[in-house]
N, C-alpha and C positions, 0 to 999 in steps of 0.2 A: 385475289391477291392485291389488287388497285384498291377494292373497295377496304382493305384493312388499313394497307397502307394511307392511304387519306383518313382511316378514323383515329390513325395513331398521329397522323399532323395536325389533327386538329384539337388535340391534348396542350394545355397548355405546359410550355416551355417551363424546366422547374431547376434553379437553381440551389446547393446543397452547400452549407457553408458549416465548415468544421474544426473549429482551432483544435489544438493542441500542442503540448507541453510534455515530456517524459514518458510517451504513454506505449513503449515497445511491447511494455505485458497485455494491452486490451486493443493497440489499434488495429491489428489483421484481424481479430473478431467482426468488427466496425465495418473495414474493407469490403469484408466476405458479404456481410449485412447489405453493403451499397451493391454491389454485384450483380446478386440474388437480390434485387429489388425487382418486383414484379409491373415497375414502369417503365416506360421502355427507352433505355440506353438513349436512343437520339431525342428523346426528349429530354433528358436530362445533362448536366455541368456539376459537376463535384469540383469545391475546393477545400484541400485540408493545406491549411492556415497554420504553420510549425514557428512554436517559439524560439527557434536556434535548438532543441534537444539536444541533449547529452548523451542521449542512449543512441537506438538504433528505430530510432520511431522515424526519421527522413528517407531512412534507406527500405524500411517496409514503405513507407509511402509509396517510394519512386518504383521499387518491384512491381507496383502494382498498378502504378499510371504505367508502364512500359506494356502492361497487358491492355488496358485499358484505356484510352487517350480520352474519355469523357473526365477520367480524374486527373486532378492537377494538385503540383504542390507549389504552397504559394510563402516563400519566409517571413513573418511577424517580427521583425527586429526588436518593437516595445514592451514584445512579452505576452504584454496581461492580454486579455478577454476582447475586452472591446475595441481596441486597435484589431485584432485578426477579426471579430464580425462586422466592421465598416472598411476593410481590408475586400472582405471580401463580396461584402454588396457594393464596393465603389467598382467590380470586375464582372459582377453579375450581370447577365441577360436577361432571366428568367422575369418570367411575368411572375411568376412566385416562388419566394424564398425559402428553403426549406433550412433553421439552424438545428446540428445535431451535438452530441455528445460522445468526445473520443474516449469515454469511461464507460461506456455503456452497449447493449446490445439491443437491438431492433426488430420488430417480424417484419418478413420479407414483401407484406402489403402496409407496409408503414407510410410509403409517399402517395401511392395513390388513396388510400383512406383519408389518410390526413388533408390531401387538397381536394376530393370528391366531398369532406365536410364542409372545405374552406368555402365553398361557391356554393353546396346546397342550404350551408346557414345562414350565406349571403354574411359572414363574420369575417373580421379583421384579419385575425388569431386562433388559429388551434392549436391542441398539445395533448397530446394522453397522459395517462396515471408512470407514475414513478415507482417501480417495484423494485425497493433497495434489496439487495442481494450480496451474504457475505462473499468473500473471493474465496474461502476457504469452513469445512463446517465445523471447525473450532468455534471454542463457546465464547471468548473475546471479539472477535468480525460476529458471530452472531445476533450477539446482542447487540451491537452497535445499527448492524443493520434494522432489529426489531428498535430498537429505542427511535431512530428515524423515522420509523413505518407508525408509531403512538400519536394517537393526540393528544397525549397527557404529553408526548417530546415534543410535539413541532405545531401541536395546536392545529387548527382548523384549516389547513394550506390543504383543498380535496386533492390537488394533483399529487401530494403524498398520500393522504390516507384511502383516497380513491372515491367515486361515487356509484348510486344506483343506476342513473340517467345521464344522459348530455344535462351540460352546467355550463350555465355563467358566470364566472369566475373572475377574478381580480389578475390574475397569473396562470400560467402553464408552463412546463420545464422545456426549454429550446425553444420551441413556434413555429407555427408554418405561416408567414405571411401572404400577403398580397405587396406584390413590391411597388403599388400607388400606396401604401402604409409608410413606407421611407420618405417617397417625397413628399408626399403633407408634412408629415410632425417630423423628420430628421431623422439622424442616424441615432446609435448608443453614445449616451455618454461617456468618453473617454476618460472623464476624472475620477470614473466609480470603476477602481479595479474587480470591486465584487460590487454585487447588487444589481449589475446595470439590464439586469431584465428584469426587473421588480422596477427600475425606475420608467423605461423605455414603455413596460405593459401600462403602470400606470397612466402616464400622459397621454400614451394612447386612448384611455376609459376617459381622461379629462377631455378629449380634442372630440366625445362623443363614438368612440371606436365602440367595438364588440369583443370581447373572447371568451371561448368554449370550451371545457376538457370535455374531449369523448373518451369515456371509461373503457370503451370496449380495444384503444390500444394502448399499449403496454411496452414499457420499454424498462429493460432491468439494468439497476443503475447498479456499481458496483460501487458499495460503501468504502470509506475507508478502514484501515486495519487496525489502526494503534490509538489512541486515546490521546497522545497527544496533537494527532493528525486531526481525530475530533475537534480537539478544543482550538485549533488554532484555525479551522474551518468556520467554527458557527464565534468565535470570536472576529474572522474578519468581517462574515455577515451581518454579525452585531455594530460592527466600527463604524461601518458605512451609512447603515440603517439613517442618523441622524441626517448625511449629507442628501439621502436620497430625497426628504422630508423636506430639507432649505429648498431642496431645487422644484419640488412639487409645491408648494406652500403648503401643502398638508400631509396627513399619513397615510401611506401608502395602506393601509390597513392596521386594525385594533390590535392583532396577536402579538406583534412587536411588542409592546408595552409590557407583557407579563417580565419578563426574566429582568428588564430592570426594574424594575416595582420590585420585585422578590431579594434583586441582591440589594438595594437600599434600603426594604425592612430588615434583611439580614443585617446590615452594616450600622443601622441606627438602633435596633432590639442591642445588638452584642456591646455598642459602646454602650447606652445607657441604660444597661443592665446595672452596671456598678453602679449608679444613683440612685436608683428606685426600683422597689421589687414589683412596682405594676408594671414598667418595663418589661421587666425578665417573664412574668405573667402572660405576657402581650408574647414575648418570646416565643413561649411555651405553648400556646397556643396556637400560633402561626406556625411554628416548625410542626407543631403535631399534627397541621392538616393537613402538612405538604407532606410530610410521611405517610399522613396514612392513604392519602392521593397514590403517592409512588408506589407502594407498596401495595395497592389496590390494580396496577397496570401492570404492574412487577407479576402479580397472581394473576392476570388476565394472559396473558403472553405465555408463561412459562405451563397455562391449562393448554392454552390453544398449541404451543410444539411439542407439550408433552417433554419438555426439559427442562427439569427442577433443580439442576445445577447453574441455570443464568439466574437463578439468587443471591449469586454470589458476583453479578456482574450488571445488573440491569440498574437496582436503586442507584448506586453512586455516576452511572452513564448518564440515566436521566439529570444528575447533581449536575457533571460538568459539561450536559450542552445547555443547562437555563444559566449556571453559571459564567458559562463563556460568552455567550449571547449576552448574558447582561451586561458584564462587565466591560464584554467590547462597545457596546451600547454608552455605557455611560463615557467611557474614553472618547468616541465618536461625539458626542455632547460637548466636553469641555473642550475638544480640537477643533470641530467644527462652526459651533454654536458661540461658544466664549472667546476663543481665541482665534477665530476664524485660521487656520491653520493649512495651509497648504500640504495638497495631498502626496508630493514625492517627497515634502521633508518629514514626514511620521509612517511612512508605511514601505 
């Protein structure tokens, strides 16, 4: 009993940081997840980090810290994202940080995989694959969720479309750090409501870091439901995109670049269409490849589930996540870039 006892203290200490916002329908899933982790309680600190909710997502919390006194609930006055995860490594102990997802579900050897990676790759950063999951198997949540899971949607990001191997990667969804990763390069950037783990991973890769997706864990993200939730999703991601760039002096990676290149040929083909018909030609041509792209993943998706009804839902989903992404992109351009434009008076 002495001898376990000592080989469980000698686990390092893992700190678990969790914001959330509105999340009554998915965070006792989460909960259950942290519980039913198969590391062991006194090594572990749980904070779930609550934006003031509306709902009943405080009072699940505290149900569940009253059983449990490793979790704690901590109020994020600010809101967004990164105020609750510098909220909660400014409270951390842990030699390693574990950030999760209050929209999501976990397997129950999620923290010890995850930090038995962190020290056997001798790496920064690890993260598993991203397996988007409708909330419901209606064919609107399902296609949204397959359009996600496409690299014809979201392009070459593996910890969405997944890998064969351990990868070295630009990003992973959450991270398990090493909390000597805070105090070298800093905390999240505060100013990037969205983005700020595409900026935080990058600078880490500039300051010489490491990060890993290990394929083999899995955490299922629950997509959004409605199309307008879509767009106003991969539109904020788009907004930000340029500020994360100013603050890296580069790009954080290539794939960015497609959905606005797409909506300014679209914008520059449709006006000078009216002038000249090698425009419209030029038009014609570009829209026919991206159709028959779409329409090529459209028939890829609908073989692989076997439902030939998200034909009628897949082509225009792919439309408005390159369009919302672009669009917000190029806003993020003229606010950032041009107008240098402070980020609580546009968002």
């Amino acid at each position: 009993m002495t001898i376990i006892s000592d080989k469980i203290q000698m686990l390092p200490f893992v700190s678990i940081i969790i914001p959330s916002f509105n999340e009554e329908k998915f965070i006792g899933g989460v909960l259950d997840n942290i519980v039913e982790q198969d590391y062991p309680h006194e090594r572990l600190e749980v904070f779930l980090i609550d934006g003031n909710s509306r709902d009943k997502t405080r009072h699940l919390i505290l149900l569940k810290a009253k059983e449990h006194p490793f979790i704690q609930l901590l109020i994020n006055e600010k809101q967004y994202v990164p105020f609750a995860l510098n909220l909660g490594i400014s409270r951390a102990k842990g030699e390693v940080i574990v950030i999760m997802g209050s929209h999501s579900l976990y397997p129950l050897n999620y923290v010890s995989s995850l930090v038995e990676a962190l020290f056997k790759l001798d790496a920064d950063n690890v993260g598993g694959v991203l397996i988007n999951s409708a909330t419901n198997s209606s064919l609107k949540p399902t296609a949204i969720a397959k359009v996600l899971s496409s690299l014809f949607g979201i392009g070459n990001a593996y910890f969405r479309i997944g890998s064969k191997h351990i990868k070295r990667v630009d990003t992973v969804p959450f991270g398990c750090y090493h909390r000597s990763v805070f105090d070298r390069i800093g905390l999240f950037d505060e100013e990037l409501f969205k983005n700020q783990d595409d900026e935080f991973n990058a600078r880490l890769i500039q300051k010489g870091g490491s990060i890993y997706l290990i394929p083999e864990i899995k955490i299922i993200y629950f997509t959004r439901e409605s199309v307008k939730a879509l767009w106003r999703m991969f539109f904020q991601y788009g907004f930000f995109k340029p500020l994360v760039n100013l603050k890296l002096k580069q790009p954080a990676n290539i794939r960015q670049f497609f959905p606005p290149v797409f909506v300014i040929f679209l914008f520059l083909t449709l006006t000078g269409s009216y002038f000249s018909p090698w425009i419209f030609y030029s038009l014609i041509a570009g829209g026919s490849i991206y159709i028959l792209a779409n329409l090529f993943f459209t028939l890829k998706i609908m073989l692989e589930t076997r439902r030939p009804l998200l034909l009628f839902f897949l082509p225009w989903l792919f439309l408005v996540l390159h369009l919302a992404y672009g669009w917000g992109y190029l806003i993020g351009i003229v606010k950032f870039v041009f107008f240098n434009t402070a980020v609580q008076n546009n968002f």
